[in-house]
C-alpha positions in Angstrom: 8.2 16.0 35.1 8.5 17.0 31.5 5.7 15.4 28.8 5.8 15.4 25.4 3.0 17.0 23.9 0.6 14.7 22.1 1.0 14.4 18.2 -2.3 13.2 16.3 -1.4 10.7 14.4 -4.0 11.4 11.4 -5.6 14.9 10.4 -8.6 12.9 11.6 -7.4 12.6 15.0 -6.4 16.6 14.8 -9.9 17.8 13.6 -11.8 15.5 16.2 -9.5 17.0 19.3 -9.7 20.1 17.8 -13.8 20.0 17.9 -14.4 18.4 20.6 -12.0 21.3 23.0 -14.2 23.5 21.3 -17.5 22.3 22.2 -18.6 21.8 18.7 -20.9 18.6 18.0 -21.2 19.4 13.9 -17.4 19.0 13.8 -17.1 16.3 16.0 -19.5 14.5 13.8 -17.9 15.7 10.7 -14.6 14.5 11.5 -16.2 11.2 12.4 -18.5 10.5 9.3 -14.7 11.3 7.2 -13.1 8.6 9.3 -12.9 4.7 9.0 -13.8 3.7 12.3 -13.6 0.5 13.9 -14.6 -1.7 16.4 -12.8 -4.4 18.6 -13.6 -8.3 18.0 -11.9 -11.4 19.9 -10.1 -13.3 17.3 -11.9 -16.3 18.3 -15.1 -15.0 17.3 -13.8 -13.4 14.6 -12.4 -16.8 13.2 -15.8 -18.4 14.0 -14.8 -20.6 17.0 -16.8 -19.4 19.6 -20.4 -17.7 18.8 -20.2 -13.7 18.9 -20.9 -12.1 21.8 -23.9 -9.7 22.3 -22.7 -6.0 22.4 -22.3 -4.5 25.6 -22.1 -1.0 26.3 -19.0 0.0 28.9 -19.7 3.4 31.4 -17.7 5.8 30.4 -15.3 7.4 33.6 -15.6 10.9 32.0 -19.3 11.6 30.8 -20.8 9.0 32.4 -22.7 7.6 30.2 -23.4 3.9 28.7 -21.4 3.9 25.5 -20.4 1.8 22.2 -16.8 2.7 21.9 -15.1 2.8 18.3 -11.5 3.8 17.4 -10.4 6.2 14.6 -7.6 4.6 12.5 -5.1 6.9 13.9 -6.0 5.5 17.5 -5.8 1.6 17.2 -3.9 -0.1 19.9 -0.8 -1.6 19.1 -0.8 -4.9 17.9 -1.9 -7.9 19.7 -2.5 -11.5 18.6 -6.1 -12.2 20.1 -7.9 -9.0 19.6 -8.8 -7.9 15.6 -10.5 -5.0 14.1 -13.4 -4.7 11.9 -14.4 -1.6 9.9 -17.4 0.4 9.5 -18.7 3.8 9.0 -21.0 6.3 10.6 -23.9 5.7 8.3 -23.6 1.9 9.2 -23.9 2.7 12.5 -26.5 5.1 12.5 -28.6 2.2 11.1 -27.9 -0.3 12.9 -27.8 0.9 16.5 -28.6 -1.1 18.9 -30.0 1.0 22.2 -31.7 4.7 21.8 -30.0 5.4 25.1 -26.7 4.2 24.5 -23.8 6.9 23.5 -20.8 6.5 20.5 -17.8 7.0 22.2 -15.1 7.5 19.8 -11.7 7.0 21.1 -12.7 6.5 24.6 -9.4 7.6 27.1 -7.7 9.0 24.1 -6.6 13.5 23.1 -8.8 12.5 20.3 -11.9 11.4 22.4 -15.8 12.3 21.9 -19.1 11.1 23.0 -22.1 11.3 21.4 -25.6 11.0 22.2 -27.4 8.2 19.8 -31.2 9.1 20.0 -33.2 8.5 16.5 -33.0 11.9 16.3 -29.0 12.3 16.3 -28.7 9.1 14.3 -30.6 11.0 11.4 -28.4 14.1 11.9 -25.5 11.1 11.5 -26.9 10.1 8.1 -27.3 13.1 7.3 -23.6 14.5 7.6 -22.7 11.3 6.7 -24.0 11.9 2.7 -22.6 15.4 2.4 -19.0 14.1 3.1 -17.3 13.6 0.1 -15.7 10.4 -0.2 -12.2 9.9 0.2 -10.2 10.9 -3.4 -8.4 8.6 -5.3 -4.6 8.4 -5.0 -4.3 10.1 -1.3 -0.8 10.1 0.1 -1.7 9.2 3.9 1.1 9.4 6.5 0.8 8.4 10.0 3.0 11.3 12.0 3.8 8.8 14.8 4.5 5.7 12.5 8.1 5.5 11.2 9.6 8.6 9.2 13.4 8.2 8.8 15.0 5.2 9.1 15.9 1.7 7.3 11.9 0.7 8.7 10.4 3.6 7.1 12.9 3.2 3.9 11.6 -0.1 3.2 7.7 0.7 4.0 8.2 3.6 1.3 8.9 1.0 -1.0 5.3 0.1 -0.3 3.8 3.2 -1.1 3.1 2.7 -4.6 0.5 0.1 -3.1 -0.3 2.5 0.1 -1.7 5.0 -2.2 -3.6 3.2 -4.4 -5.4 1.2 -1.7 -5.9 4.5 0.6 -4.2 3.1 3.5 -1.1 4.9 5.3 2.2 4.4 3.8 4.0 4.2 7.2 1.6 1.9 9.1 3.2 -1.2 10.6 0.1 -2.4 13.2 -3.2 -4.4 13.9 -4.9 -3.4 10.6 -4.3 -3.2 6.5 -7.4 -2.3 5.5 -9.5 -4.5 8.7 -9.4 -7.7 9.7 -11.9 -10.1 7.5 -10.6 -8.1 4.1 -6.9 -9.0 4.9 -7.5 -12.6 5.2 -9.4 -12.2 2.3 -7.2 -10.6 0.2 -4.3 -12.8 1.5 -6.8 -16.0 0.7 -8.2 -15.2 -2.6 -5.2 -13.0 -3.9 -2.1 -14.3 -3.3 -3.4 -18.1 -2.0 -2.1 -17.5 1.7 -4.2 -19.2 4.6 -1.6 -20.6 6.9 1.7 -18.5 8.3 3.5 -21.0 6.5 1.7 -20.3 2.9 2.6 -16.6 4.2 6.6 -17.3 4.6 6.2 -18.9 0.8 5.0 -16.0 -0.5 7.6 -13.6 1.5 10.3 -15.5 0.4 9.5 -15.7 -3.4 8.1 -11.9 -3.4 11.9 -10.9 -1.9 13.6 -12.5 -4.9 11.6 -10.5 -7.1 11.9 -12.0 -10.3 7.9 -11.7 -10.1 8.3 -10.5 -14.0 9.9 -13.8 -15.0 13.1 -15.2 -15.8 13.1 -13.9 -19.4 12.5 -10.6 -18.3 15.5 -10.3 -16.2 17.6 -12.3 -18.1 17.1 -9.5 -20.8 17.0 -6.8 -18.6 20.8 -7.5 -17.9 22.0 -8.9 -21.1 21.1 -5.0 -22.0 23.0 -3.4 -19.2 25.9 -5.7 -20.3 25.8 -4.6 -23.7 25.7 -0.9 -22.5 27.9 -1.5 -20.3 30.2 -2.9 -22.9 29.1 0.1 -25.1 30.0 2.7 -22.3 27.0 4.0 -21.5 26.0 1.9 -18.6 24.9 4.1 -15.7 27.2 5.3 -12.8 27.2 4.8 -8.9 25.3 2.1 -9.1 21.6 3.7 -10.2 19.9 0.8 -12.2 18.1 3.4 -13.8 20.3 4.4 -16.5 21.6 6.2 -18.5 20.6 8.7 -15.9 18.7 12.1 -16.8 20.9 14.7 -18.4 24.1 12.0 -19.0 23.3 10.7 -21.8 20.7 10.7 -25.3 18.8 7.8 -26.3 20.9 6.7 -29.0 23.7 6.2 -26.4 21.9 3.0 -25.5 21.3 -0.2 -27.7 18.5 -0.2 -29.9 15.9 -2.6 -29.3 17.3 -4.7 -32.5 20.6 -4.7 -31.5 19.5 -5.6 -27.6 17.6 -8.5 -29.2 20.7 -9.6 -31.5 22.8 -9.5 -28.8 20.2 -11.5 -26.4 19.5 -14.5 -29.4 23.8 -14.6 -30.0 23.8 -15.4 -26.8 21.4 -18.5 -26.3 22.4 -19.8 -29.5 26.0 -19.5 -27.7 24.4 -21.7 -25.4 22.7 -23.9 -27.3 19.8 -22.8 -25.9 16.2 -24.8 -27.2 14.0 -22.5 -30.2 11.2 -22.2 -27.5 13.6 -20.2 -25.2 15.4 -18.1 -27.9 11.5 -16.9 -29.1 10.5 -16.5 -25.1 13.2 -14.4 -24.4 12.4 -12.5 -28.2 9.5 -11.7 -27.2 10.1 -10.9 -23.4 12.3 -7.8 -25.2 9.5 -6.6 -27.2 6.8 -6.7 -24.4 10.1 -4.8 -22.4 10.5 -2.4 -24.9 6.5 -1.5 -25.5 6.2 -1.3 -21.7 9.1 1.0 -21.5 7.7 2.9 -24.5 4.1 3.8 -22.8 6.3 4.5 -19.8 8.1 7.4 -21.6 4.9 8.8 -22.7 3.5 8.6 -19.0 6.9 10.8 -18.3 7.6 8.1 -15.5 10.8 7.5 -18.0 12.7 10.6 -20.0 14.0 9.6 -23.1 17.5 8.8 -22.3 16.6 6.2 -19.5 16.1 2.6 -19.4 14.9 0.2 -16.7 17.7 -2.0 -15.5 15.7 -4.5 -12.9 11.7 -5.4 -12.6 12.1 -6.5 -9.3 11.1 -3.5 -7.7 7.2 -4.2 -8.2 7.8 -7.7 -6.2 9.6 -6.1 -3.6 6.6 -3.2 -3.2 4.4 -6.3 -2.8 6.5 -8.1 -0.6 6.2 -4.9 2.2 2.1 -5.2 1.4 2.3 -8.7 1.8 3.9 -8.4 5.5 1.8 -5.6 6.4 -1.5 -7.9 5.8 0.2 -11.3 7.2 0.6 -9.1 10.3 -3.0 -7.8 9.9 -4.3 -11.5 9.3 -2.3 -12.6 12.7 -0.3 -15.2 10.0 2.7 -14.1 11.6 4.2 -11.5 14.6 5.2 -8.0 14.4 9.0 -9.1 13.9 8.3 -11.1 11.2 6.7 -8.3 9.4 9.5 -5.9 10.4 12.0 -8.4 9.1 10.6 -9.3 5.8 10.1 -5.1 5.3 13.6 -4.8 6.3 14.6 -6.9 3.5 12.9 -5.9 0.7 13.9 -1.7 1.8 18.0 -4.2 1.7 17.2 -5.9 -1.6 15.5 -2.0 -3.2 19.6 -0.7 -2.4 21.0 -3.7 -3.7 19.0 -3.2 -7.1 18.3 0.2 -7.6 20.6 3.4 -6.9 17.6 6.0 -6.5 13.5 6.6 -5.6 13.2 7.1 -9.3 14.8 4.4 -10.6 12.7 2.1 -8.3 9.7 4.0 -8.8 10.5 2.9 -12.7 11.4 -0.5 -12.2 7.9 -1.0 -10.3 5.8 0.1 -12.8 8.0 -1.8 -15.4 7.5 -5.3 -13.3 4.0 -4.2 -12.8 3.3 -4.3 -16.6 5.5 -7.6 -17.1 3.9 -9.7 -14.5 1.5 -12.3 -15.6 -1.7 -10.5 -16.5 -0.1 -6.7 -17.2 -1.8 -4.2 -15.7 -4.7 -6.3 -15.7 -3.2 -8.2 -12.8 -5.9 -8.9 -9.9 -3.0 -8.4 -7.6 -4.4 -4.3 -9.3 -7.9 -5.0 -7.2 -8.6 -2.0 -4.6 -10.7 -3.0 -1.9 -13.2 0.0 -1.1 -14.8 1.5 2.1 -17.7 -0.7 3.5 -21.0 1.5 2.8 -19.0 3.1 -0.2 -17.2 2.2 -3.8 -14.1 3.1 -4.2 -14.0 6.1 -6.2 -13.1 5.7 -9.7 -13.0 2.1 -9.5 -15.3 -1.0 -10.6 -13.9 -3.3 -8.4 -12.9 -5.8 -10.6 -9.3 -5.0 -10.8 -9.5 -3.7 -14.9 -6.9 -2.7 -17.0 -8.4 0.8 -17.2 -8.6 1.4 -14.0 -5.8 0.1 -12.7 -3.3 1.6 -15.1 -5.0 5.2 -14.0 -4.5 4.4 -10.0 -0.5 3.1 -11.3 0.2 6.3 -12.5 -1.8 8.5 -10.4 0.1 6.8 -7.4 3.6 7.6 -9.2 2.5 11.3 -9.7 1.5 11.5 -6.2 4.7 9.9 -5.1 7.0 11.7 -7.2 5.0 14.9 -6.3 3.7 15.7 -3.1 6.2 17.9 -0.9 5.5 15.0 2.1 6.0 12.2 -0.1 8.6 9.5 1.6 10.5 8.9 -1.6 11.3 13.0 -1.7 12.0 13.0 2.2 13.8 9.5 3.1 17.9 9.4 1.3 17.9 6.3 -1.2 21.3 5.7 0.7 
């Protein structure tokens, strides 16, 4: 009978299997202090219905010793509805261990297994390795090589990498964590508002029709495609990034003053009310300063314009799903479906990776709060801030993970927006 070799699914996984078939405890342990780690809670104690249960130590088959067991990211289970996850780290561990004569198994049945001893002794060594890793750097492109690659699934969880990378979570992950159990409620709760599956389907819903930037914002956005349009310079094979590099210059397109002109003849054709002629004035100026700092980030070249904000809504949409699935707010289907659609409505909208990569950071900057949006708000390691962050969501900050995701993105050979066709 013919097996398939085993693929680690993270270069955490790799360096653990790799250490441990060599005999080598310091690597073993280095590979675990780098690694979320987590460990398995019944939902109902997790929700607080039933009290927690005392830890209990299993025998392991293989060493035969009494052991904790925790799982690498790389080897949760798949998803299931009444068993969560919660994170921690090697130092918290070392602390808070329970029994001297208990072992850390780490992936227990698993390629990628280890156990190791837990005297005082050892848990020192722990705390020790533990400070002399570095933490994880900012903007990390993390790809899980048995998660979806290719594909319509993978197409529309790519349109969630923006988010992926700035939160340090795999791009490609579609399973029983976000981030870990508690924090995805969390963020769900005090975030987005979400408590209930049907709170969740709300927010799925209204994230898929992305006008998350606002009426005015759109409405502009496509009065100035039709005046380019009109004007001949509106872009080709559909790519609602246009004029597109190399086809054009910028004063092929309409200035800003002729854009808003053309946007105020056309409510006053309506009969449209003075608040809404000066809403949708100004919604072209904050469109045209965005699209200004945009062009000096190089995420625009001069001769392109943005034709659709939806892009950041949709990104958010795929995040969204990922954490309702996390949360148990709805079923791996659900998740698949509303990811599915966004990747649908990206096509519909955009013609290319870079002119959804554009139209993100444009409905980024236009939705309610700018950059400074606590939608922006990276939720760190437990034991460990999140490097180069406060916490607090800031302008500053965020802008720097924003573009520091894009670069990554638009960059990095294994990127899914340089691997995966738009179409």
């Amino acid at each position: 009978m013919f097996f398939a070799p085993w693929t680690p699914p993270t270069p955490i996984e790799q360096q653990l299997q790799a250490a441990t078939a060599r005999g080598d405890w310091d690597g073993q342990i280095g590979a675990v202090a780098a690694a979320e780690l987590y460990v398995a809670v019944a939902r109902v104690e997790a929700d607080g219905l039933v009290p927690p249960a005392p830890l209990a130590p299993y025998r392991d088959p293989a060493s035969g010793k009494r052991c904790l067991p925790v799982l690498t990211r790389g080897a949760l289970p798949l998803w299931q509805p009444d068993w969560v996850f919660q994170r921690t780290t090697l130092d918290v561990l070392a602390l808070e261990w329970p029994h001297d004569k208990w072992h850390l198994a780490v992936n227990p049945g698993q390629p990628a297994a280890a156990v190791l001893p837990a005297t005082p002794l050892d848990r020192a060594a722990w705390l020790e390795v533990y400070a002399e890793t570095p933490p994880p750097a900012p903007g990390r492109l993390l790809s899980l090589y048995t998660g979806p690659l290719h594909g319509p699934l993978a197409q529309g969880l790519a349109c969630g990498a923006p988010l992926a990378v700035r939160d340090g979570v795999p791009w490609n992950e579609l399973g029983t964590v976000y981030r870990d159990y508690d924090a995805d409620r969390a963020v769900l709760r005090d975030t987005w508002g979400v408590a209930d599956p049907a709170g969740w389907w709300h927010l799925t819903e209204r994230l898929l029709t992305g006008a998350g930037a606002g009426r005015d914002a759109e409405f502009a956005l496509r009065a100035r495609e039709g005046l380019a349009e009109h004007a001949g310079t509106a872009p080709g094979s559909g790519d609602a990034q246009g004029p597109t590099a190399g086809s054009g210059d910028a004063q092929d397109s309409p200035t800003t003053e002729e854009w808003r002109q053309a946007v105020t003849q056309v409510l006053v054709h309506r009969a449209a009310p003075e608040a809404e002629v000066r809403a949708m004035d100004a919604a072209v100026t904050r469109i045209a300063e965005a699209e200004g700092r945009l062009r000096s980030e190089a995420v625009l070249q001069p001769d392109q314009r943005v034709a659709s904000a939806a892009a950041h809504d949709l990104a958010c949409a795929v995040v969204v799903a990922r954490l309702g699935l996390a949360a148990r707010l709805c079923g791996p289907a659900d998740a698949e479906r509303v990811i599915l659609s966004a990747g649908e409505a990206a096509r519909r909208t955009y013609g290319s990776w870079p002119a959804f990569a554009a139209g993100f950071q444009l409905g980024r900057a236009l939705r309610p709060g700018g950059a400074g949006d606590p939608r922006a708000a990276v939720h760190g390691l437990p034991g460990r801030a999140a490097p180069g962050h406060d916490g607090a969501g800031s302008s500053g900050s965020s802008d720097y993970d924003a573009l520091l995701a894009h670069r990554v993105l638009t960059a990095d050979p294994a990127s899914p927006w340089l691997n995966i066709p738009w179409s």
